[in-house]
C-alpha positions as CSV (number, residue, x, y, z in Angstrom):
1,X,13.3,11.8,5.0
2,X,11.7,13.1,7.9
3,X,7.8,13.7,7.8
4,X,7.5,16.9,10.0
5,X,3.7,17.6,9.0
6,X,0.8,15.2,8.2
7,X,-3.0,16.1,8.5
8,X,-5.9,14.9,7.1
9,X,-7.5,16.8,3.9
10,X,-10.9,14.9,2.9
11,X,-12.5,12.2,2.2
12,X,-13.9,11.3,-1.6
13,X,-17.0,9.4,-2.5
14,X,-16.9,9.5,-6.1
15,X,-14.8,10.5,-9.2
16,X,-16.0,14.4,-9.8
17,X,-14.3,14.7,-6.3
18,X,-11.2,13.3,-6.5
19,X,-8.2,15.8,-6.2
20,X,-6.2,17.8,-9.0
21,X,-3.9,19.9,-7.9
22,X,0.2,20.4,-8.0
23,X,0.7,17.7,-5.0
24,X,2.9,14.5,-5.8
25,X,0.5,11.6,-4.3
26,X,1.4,8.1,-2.9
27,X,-1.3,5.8,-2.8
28,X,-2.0,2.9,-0.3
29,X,-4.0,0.0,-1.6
30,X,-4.5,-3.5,-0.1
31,X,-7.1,-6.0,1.2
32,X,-9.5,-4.7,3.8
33,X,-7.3,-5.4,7.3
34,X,-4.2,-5.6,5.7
35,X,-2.8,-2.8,8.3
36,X,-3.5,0.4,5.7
37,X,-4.2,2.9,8.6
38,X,-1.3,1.5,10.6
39,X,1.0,2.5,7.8
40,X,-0.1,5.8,7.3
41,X,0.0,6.2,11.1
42,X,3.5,5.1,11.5
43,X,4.8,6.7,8.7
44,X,3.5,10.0,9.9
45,X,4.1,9.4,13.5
46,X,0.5,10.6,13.9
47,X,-1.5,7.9,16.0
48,X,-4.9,8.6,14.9
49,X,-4.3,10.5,11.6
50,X,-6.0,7.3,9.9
51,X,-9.0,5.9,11.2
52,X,-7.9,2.2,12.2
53,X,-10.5,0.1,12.8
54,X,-11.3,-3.9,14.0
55,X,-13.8,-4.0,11.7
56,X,-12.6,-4.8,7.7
57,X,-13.9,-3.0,5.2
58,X,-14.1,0.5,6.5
59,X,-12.4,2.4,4.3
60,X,-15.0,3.0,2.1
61,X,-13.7,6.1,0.1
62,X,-10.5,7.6,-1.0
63,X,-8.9,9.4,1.9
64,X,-6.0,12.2,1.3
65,X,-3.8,13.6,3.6
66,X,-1.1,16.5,3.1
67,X,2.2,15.7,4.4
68,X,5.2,18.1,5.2
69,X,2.8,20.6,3.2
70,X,4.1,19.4,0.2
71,X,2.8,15.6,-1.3
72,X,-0.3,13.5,-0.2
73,X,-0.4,10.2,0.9
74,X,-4.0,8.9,-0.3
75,X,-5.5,6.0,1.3
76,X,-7.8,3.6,-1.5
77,X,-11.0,1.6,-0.4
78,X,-9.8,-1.6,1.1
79,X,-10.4,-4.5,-1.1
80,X,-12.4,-7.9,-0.3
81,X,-14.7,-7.5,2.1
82,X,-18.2,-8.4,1.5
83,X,-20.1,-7.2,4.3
84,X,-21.4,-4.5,2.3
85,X,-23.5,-5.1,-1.0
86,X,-22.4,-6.2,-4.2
87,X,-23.4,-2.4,-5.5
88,X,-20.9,-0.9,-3.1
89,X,-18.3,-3.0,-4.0
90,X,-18.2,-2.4,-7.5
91,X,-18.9,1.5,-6.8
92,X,-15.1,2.0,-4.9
93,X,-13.9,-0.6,-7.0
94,X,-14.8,2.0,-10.2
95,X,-13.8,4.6,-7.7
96,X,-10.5,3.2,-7.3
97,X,-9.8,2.7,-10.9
98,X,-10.8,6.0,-11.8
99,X,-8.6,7.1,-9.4
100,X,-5.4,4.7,-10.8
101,X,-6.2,5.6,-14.5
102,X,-6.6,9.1,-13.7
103,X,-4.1,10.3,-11.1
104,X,-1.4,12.8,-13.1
105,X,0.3,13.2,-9.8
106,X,0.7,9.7,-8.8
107,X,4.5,8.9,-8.4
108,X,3.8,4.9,-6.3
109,X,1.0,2.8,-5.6
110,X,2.2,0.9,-1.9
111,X,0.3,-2.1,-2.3
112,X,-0.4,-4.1,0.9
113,X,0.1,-7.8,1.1
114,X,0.1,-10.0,4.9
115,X,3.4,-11.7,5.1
116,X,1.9,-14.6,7.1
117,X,-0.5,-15.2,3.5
118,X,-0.3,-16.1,0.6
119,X,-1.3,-13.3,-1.9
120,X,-5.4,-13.6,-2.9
121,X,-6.8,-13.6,-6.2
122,X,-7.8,-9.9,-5.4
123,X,-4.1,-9.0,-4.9
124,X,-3.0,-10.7,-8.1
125,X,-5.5,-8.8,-9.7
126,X,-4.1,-5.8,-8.5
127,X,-1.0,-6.5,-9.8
128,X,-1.7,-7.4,-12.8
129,X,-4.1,-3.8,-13.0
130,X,-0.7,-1.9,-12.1
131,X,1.5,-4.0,-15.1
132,X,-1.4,-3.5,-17.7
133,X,-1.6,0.4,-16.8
134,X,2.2,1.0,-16.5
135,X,1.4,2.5,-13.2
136,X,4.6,2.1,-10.7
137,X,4.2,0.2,-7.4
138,X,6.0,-1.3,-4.4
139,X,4.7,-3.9,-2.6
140,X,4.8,-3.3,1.2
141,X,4.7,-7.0,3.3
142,X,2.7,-5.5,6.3
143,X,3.0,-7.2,10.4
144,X,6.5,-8.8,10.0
145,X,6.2,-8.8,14.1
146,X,4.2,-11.9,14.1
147,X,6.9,-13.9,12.2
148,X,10.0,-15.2,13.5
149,X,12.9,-12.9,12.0
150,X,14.8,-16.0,10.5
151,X,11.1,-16.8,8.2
152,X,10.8,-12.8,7.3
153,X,13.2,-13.5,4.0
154,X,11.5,-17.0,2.7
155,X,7.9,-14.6,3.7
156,X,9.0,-12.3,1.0
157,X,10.4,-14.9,-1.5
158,X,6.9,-16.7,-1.3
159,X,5.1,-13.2,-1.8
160,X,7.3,-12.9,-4.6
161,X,6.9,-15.7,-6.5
162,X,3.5,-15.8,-6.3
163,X,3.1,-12.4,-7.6
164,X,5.8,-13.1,-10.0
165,X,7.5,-10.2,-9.5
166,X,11.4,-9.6,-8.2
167,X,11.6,-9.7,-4.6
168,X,13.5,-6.3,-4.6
169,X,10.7,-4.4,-5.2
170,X,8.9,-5.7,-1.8
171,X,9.7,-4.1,1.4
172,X,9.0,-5.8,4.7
173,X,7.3,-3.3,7.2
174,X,5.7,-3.5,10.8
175,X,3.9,-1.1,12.8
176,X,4.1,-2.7,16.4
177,X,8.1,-2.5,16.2
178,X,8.3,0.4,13.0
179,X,10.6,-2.5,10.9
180,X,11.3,-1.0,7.7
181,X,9.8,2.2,8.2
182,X,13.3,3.9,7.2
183,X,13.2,2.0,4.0
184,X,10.0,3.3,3.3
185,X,10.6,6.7,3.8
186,X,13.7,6.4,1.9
187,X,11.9,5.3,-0.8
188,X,9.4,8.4,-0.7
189,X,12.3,10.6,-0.7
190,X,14.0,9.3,-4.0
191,X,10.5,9.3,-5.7
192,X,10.1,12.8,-4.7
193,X,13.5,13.9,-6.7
């Protein structure tokens, strides 16, 4: 697949906002830093469609952007941070869920996990959020650059395990040298049909 077309849409701050329309959407979820924006950049091949930033936590609503004028990738709040109040938290937390539970058009939640750590409690959790619901994922083991290429496979085994689920389903990806970006994109395509 070959994204031709990718601009931002808006921004969401609560549930009575969140999109319905006849758009297939792929969500992004991970912990705050986690490389979110970097992925959606890369993806795209739009350097600034998502606002990167060197402070964690940003992402404080649900971003959508329309791509090849046909599905939306949608970026989710990144997850534990804690510079902002408890309140906030558990507001895009609910904001998130509502989104997860509610979403007709979702076809793949791309959650984000570090190869270099393990996975956190908060990514388990996510996990086991997506099993519960039924709601399909692919995880996505983000800055593979900053690990030799011989560790990359026992990275993904590890991530694996501790999520306890098949190693398939995990695709190894970095933005600084686009590894596995073709894989991705491949995988959007097949979800699309």
């Amino acid at each position: 697949m070959k994204i031709q077309s990718a601009k931002y849409l808006t921004s969401v701050v609560n549930e009575k906002e969140i999109l319905k329309d006849e758009k297939m959407e792929f969500a992004f979820v991970g912990r705050s830093n986690v490389g979110k924006s970097s992925l959606i950049n890369a993806l795209t091949g739009v350097k600034n469609l998502a606002k990167t930033s060197s402070t964690p936590g940003l992402t404080k609503m649900i971003n959508y952007f329309l791509i090849n004028n046909s599905f939306k990738f949608v970026d989710l709040p990144g997850y534990g941070y804690a510079k902002t109040g408890q309140k906030h938290i558990a507001n895009w937390a609910g904001l998130m869920e509502k989104y997860l539970l509610n979403s007709e058009l979702l076809r793949t939640v791309f959650v984000l996990i570090d190869s270099r750590h393990e996975p956190s409690e908060l990514d388990k959790m996510m996990i086991e959020f997506l099993n519960h619901y039924q709601i399909p994922y692919i995880i996505i083991a983000t800055k593979v650059d900053k690990l030799a290429k011989s560790k990359i496979p026992q990275s993904l085994a590890k991530i694996a395990k501790a999520l306890g689920v098949r190693r398939e389903i995990i695709l190894p990806f970095s933005s600084e040298n686009l590894f596995g970006k073709e894989q991705i994109l491949e995988y959007i395509e097949t979800a699309l049909n």
